[in-house]
MARDRENNU-492960 format. One record per residue (C-alpha): residue in one letter; x, y, z. Coordinates in Angstrom, 1 decimal. Example, Ala and Ser with C-alpha at 12.3 -4.5 7.8 and 13.67 -1.06 7.14 Angstrom:
<recs>
+-----+--------+--------+--------+
! res !     c1 !     c2 !     c3 !
+-----+--------+--------+--------+
!   A !   12.3 !   -4.5 !    7.8 !
!   S !   13.7 !   -1.1 !    7.1 !
+-----+--------+--------+--------+
</recs>
This chain:
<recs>
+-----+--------+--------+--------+
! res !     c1 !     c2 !     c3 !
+-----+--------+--------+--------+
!   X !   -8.3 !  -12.6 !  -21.5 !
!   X !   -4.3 !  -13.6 !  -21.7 !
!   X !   -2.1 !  -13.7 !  -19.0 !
!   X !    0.9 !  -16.0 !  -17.8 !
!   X !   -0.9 !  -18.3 !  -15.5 !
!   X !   -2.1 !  -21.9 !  -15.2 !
!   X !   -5.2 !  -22.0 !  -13.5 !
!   X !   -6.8 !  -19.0 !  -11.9 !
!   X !   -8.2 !  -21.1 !   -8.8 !
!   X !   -4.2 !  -21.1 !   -7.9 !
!   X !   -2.8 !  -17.7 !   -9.6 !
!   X !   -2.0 !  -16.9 !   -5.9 !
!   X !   -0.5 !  -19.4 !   -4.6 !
!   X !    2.1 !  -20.6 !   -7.7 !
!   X !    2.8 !  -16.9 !   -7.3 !
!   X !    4.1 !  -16.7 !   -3.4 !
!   X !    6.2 !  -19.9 !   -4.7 !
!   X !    8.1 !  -17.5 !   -7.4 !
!   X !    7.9 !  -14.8 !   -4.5 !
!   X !    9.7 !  -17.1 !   -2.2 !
!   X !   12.3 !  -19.1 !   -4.6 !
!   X !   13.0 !  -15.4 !   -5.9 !
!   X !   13.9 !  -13.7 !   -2.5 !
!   X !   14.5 !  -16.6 !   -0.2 !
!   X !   17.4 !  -14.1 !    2.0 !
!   X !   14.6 !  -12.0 !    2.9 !
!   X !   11.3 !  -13.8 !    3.2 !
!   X !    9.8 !  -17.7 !    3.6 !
!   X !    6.3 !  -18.4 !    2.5 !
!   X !    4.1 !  -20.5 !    4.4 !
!   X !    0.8 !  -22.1 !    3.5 !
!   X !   -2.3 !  -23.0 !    4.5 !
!   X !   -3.2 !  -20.7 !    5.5 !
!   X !   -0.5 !  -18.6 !    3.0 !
!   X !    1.7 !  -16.0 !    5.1 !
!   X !    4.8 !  -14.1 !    3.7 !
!   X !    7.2 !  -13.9 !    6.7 !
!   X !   10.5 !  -12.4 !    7.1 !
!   X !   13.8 !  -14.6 !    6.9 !
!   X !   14.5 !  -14.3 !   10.4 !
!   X !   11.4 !  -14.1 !   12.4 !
!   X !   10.4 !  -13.6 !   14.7 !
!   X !   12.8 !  -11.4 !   15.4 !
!   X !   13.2 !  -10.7 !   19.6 !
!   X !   12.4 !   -7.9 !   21.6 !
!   X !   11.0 !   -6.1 !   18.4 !
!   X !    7.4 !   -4.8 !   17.6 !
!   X !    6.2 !   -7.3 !   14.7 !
!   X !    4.4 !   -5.0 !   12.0 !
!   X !    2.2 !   -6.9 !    9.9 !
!   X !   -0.2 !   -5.8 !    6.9 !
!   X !   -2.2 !   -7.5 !    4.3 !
!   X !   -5.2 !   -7.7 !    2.1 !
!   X !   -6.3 !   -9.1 !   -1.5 !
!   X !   -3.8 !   -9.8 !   -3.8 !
!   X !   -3.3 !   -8.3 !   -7.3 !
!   X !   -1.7 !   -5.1 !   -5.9 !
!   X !    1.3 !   -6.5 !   -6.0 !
!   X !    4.5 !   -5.6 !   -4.4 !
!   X !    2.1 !   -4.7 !   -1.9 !
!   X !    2.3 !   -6.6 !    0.7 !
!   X !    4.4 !   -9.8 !    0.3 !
!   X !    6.9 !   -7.4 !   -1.6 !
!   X !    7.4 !   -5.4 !    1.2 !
!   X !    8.3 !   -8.1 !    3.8 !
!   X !   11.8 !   -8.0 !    5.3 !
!   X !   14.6 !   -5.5 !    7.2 !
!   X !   13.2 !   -2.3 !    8.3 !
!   X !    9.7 !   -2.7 !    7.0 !
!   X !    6.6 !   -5.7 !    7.6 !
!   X !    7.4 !   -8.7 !    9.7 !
!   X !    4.7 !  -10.4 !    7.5 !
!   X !    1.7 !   -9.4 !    4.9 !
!   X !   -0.7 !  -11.8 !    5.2 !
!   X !   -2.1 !  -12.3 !    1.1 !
!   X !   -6.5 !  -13.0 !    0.7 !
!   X !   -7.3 !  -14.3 !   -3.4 !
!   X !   -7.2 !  -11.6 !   -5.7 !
!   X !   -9.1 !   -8.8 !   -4.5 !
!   X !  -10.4 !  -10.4 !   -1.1 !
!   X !   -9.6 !   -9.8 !    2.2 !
!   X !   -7.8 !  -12.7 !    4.1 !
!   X !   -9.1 !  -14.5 !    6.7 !
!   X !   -9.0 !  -13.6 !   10.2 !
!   X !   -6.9 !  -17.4 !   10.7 !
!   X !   -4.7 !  -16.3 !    8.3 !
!   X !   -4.0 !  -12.9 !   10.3 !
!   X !   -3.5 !  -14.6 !   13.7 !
!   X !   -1.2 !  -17.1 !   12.5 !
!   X !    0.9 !  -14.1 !   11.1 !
!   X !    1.0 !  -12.5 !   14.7 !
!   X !    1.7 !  -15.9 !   16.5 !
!   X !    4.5 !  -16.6 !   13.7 !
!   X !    5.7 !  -12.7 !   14.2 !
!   X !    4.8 !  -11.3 !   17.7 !
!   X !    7.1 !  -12.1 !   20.7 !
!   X !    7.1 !   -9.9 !   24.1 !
!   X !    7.1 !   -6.7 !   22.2 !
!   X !    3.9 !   -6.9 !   20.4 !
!   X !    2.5 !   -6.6 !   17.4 !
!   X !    1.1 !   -3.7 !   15.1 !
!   X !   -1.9 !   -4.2 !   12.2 !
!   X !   -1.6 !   -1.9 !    9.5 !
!   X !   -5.2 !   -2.1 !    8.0 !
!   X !   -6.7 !   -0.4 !    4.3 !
!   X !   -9.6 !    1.2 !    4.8 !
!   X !  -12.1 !   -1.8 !    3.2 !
!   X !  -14.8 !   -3.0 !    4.8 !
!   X !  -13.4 !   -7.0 !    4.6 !
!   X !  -10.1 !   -6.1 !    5.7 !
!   X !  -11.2 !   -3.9 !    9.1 !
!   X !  -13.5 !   -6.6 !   10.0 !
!   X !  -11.6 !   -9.7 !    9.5 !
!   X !   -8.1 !   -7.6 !   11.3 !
!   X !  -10.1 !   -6.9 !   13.6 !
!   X !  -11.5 !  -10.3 !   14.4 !
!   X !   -7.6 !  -11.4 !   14.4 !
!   X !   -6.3 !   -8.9 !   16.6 !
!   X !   -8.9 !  -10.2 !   19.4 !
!   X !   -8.1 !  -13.4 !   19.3 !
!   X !   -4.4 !  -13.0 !   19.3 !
!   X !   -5.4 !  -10.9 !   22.6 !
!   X !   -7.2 !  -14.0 !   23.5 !
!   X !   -3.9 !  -15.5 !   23.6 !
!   X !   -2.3 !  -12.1 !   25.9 !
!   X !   -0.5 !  -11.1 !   22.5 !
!   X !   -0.4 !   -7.1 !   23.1 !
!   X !   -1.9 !   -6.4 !   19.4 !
!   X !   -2.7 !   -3.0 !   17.9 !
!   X !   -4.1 !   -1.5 !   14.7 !
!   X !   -4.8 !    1.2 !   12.8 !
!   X !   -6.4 !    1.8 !    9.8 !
!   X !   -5.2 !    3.9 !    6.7 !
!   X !   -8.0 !    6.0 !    4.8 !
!   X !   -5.6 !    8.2 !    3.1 !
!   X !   -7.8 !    8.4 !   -0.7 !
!   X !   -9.1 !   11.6 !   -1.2 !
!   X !  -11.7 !   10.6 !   -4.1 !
!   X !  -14.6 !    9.7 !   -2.0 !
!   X !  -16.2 !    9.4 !    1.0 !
!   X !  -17.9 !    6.3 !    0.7 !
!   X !  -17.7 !    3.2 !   -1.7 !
!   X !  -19.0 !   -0.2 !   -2.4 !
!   X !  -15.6 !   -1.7 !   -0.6 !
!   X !  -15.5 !    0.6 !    2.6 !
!   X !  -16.7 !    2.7 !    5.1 !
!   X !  -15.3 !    5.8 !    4.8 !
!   X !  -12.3 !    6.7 !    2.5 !
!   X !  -10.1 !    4.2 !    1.0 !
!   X !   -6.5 !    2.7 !    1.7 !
!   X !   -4.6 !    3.5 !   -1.0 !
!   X !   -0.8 !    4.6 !   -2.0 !
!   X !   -0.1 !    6.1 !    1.3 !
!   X !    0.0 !    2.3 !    3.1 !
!   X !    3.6 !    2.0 !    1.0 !
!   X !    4.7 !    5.2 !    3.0 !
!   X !    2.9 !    4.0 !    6.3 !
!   X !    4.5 !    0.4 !    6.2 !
!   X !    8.4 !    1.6 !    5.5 !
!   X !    8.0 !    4.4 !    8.3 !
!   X !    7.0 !    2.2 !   11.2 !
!   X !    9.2 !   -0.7 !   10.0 !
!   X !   11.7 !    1.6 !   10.3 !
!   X !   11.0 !    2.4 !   13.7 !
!   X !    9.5 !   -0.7 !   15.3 !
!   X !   13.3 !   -1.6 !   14.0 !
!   X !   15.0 !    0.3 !   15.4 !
!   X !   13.9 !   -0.5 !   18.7 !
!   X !   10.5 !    1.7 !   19.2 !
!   X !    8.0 !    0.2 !   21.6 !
!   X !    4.4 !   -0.9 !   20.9 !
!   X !    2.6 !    2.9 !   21.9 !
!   X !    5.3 !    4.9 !   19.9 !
!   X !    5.1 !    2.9 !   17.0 !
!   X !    1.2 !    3.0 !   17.3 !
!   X !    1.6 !    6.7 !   17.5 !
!   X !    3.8 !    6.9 !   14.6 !
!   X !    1.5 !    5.3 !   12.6 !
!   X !   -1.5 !    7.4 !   13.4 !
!   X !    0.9 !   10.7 !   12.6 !
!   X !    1.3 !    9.1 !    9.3 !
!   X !   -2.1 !    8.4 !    8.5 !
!   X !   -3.2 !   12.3 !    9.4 !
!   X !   -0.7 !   13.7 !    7.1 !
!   X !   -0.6 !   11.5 !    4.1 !
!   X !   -3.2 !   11.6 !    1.4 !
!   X !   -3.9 !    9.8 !   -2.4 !
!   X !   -5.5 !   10.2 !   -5.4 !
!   X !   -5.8 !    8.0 !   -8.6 !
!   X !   -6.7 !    7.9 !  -12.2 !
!   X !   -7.3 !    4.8 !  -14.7 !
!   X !   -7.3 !    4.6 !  -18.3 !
!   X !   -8.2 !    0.9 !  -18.6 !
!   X !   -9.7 !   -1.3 !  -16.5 !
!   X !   -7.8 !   -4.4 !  -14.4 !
!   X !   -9.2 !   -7.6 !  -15.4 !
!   X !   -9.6 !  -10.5 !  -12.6 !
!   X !   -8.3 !  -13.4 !  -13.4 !
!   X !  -11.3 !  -15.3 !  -12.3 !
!   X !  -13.6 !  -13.2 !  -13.4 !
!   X !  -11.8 !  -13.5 !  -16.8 !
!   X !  -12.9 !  -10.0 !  -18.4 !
!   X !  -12.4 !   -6.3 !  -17.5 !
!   X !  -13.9 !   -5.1 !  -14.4 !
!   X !  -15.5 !   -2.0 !  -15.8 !
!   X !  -15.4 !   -0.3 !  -19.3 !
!   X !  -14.3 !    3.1 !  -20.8 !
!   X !  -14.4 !    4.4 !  -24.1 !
!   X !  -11.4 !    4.8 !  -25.8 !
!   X !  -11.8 !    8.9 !  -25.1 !
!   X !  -12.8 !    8.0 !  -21.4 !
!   X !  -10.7 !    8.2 !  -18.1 !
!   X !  -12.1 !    7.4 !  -14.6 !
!   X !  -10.8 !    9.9 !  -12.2 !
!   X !  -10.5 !    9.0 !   -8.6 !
!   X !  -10.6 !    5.6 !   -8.9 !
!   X !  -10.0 !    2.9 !   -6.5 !
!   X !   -7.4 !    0.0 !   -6.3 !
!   X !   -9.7 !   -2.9 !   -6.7 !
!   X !  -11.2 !   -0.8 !  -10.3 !
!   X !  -14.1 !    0.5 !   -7.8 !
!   X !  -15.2 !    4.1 !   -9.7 !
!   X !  -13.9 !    7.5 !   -8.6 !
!   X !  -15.6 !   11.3 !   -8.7 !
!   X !  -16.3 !   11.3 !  -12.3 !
!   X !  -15.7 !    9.9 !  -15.9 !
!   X !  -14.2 !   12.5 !  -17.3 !
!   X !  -12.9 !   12.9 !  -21.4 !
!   X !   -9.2 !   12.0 !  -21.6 !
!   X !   -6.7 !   15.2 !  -21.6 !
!   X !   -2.9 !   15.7 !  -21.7 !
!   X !   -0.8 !   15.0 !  -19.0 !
!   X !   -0.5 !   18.7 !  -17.7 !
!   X !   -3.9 !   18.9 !  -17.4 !
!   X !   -4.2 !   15.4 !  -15.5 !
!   X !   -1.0 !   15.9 !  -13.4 !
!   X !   -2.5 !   19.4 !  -12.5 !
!   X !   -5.8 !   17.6 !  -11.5 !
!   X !   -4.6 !   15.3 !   -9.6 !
!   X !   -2.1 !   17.7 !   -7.7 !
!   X !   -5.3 !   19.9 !   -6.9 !
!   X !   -7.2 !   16.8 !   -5.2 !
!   X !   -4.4 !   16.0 !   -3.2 !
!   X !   -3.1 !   19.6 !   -1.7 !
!   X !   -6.5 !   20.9 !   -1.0 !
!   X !   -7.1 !   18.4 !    0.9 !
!   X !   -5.2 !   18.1 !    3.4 !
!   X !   -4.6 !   20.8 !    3.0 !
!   X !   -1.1 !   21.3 !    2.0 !
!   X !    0.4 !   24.6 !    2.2 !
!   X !    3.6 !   26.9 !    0.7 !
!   X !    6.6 !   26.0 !    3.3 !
!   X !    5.3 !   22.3 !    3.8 !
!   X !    7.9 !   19.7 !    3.0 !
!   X !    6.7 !   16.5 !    1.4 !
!   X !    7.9 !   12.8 !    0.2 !
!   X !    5.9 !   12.9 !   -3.2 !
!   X !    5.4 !    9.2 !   -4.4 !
!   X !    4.1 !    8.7 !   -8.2 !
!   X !    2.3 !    5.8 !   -8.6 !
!   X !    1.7 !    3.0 !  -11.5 !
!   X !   -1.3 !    0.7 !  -11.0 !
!   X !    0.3 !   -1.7 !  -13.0 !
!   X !    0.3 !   -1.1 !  -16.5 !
!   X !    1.6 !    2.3 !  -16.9 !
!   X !    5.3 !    2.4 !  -18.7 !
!   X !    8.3 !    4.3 !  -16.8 !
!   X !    8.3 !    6.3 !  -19.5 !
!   X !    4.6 !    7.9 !  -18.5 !
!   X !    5.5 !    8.0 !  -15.2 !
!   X !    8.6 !    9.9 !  -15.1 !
!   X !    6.9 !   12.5 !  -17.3 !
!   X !    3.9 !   12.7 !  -14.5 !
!   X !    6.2 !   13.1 !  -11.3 !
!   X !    8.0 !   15.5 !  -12.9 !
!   X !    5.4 !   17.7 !  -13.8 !
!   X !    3.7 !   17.1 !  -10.6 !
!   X !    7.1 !   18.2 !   -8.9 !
!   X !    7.2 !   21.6 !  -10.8 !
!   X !    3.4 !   22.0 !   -9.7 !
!   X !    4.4 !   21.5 !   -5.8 !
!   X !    7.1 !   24.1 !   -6.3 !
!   X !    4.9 !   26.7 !   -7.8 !
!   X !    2.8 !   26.3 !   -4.9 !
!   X !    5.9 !   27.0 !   -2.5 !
!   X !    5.6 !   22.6 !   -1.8 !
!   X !    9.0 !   21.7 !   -0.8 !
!   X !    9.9 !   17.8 !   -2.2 !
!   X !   12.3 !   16.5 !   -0.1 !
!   X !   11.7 !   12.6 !   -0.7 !
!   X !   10.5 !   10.8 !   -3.8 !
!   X !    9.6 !    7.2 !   -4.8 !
!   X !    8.7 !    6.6 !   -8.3 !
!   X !    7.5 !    3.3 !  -10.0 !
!   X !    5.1 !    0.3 !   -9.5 !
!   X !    4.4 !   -0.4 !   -5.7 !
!   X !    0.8 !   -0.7 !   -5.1 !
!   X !   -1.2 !   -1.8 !   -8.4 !
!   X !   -4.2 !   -2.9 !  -10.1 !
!   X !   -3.4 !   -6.0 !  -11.8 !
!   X !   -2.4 !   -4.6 !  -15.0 !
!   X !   -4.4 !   -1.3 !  -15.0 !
!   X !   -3.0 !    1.5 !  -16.9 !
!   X !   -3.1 !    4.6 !  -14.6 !
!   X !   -1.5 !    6.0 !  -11.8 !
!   X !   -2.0 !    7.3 !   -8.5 !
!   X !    0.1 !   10.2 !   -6.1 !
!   X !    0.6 !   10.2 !   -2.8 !
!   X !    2.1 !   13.3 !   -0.7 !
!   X !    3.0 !   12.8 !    2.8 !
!   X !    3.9 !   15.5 !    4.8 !
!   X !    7.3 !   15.3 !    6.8 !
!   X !    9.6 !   16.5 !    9.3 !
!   X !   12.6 !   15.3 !   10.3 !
!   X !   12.0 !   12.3 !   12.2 !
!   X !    9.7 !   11.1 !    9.8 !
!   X !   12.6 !   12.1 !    7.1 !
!   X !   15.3 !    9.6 !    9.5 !
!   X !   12.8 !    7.0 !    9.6 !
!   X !   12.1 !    6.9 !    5.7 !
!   X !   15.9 !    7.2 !    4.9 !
!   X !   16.6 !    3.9 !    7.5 !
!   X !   18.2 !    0.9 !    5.7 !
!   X !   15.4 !   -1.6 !    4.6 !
!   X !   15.6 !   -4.9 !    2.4 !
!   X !   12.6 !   -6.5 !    0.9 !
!   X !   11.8 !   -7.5 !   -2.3 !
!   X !   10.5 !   -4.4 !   -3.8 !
!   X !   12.2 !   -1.8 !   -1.8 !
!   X !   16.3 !   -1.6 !   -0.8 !
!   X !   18.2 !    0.8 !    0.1 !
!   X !   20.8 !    1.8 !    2.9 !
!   X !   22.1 !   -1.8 !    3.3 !
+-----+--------+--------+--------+
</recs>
């Protein structure tokens, strides 16, 4: 194993240092236990929204903290949920009069430990509420959850409802947001390597050189099959068929198609990917009307990539176009 750290015991924490030196305008990091937190908050009269989970799929979350999107992301050890102290002391530092909103992946650790934080922020008459995002369309059931997994659609989720809990929305409508989201936004993946924890200090699964997992999950959990590797037209094309039939997606529906790295996949790939994955979408009558491209919810260094189509109308459209600043995403400012 080589990486750039010192110790793995405290890869996380010397890394939410950088985080904060890096971007001190738009975030502070706290410790024990470790919070990413918005410049200003809290901020008043505004609904805090709030995410989290393992770290190593990084910008999510502490990248996305800041104007128009979290309030805080509340960061477990690589791979591991956080713990339900760590959660209420990002409402308490976040929530005022307006409330607060959990955005929760779909992992077993994650619900239960949210959960757990949301009742005893309740406990102290905070009006908390989550929801949680199953948008992977690879399985039904894995070793890390109950159901289908959070995946690339939580970016989407996170930047709509920080749009609108900031622009004024209260508690129930940005709720309700959120839950429109999550019914119309769906993910698949594909690796071609395997991440490697840093404390573990060797891959987390192996491939042969002519192998791909297909469907696979963002902690390097497998997918719906190991399947020979094949050229991107005939990967882009799989991956485009998991996703519309799903849903399913139909000719007239207009999208926000994000095209996904897990980490270690060059710009170069990707750009090649997204666009053959927009000519697919417009065969099919798919109309593109929003794209994000590039690195924003990894595995470690995994080389693979995931894509995420959300469907849209107008208001979601407004909300994704609002003005955010974080660390990983800026525009309209």
């Amino acid at each position: 194993m080589k990486k750039i750290i010192n110790d793995p015991s405290t890869v996380v924490e010397e890394s939410l240092r950088g985080l904060a030196a890096a971007h001190q305008d738009i975030l502070r990091v706290q410790t024990d236990p470790a919070l990413v937190v918005r410049a200003d908050a809290p901020v008043a009269d505004k609904v805090a929204v709030i995410s989290g989970g393992g770290s190593g799929h990084e910008p999510l979350h502490g990248g996305f903290v800041g104007l128009g999107m979290l309030d805080a992301a509340v960061p477990g050890a690589v791979f591991t949920s956080p713990t339900p102290d760590a959660v209420q002391a990002a409402v308490l530092a976040t929530a005022g009069s307006a409330g607060a909103l959990l955005i929760v992946k779909n992992y077993t650790g994650d619900v239960l430990n949210f959960e757990t934080a949301a009742e005893l922020a309740a406990a102290e008459d905070i009006d908390v509420r989550s929801v949680v995002i199953d948008d992977d369309v690879a399985v039904k059931d894995s070793t890390y959850t109950a159901g289908r997994r959070g995946v690339g659609g939580t970016v989407l989720l996170e930047k709509i409802t920080g749009a609108a809990a900031e622009r004024g929305d209260s508690l129930d409508d940005v709720e309700s947001l959120a839950r429109k989201v999550i019914g119309q936004v769906r993910s698949i993946g594909v690796a071609l390597t395997p991440p490697t924890v840093p404390h573990a200090g060797e891959p987390s699964f192996t491939l042969a050189d002519n192998e791909i997992e297909f469907g696979i999950g963002i902690h390097g959990e497998p997918g719906r099959e190991r399947i020979p590797a094949e050229p991107a037209d005939a990967l882009v094309a799989r991956l485009v068929d998991a996703v519309v039939e799903d849903l399913p997606f139909t000719k007239g529906d207009r999208v926000l198609l994000f095209t996904n790295s897990m980490g270690g996949t060059p710009l170069i790939e990707l750009y090649l990917a997204h666009g053959i994955a927009e000519k697919l979408l417009a065969e099919r009558g798919i109309v593109v009307e929003r794209r994000l491209v590039g690195p924003y919810i990894t595995s470690l260094e995994m080389q693979g990539m995931s894509l995420t189509l959300l469907k849209i109308d107008d208001e979601l459209t407004e909300l994704w176009d609002a003005p955010v600043n974080t660390a990983a995403l800026r525009w309209g400012i």
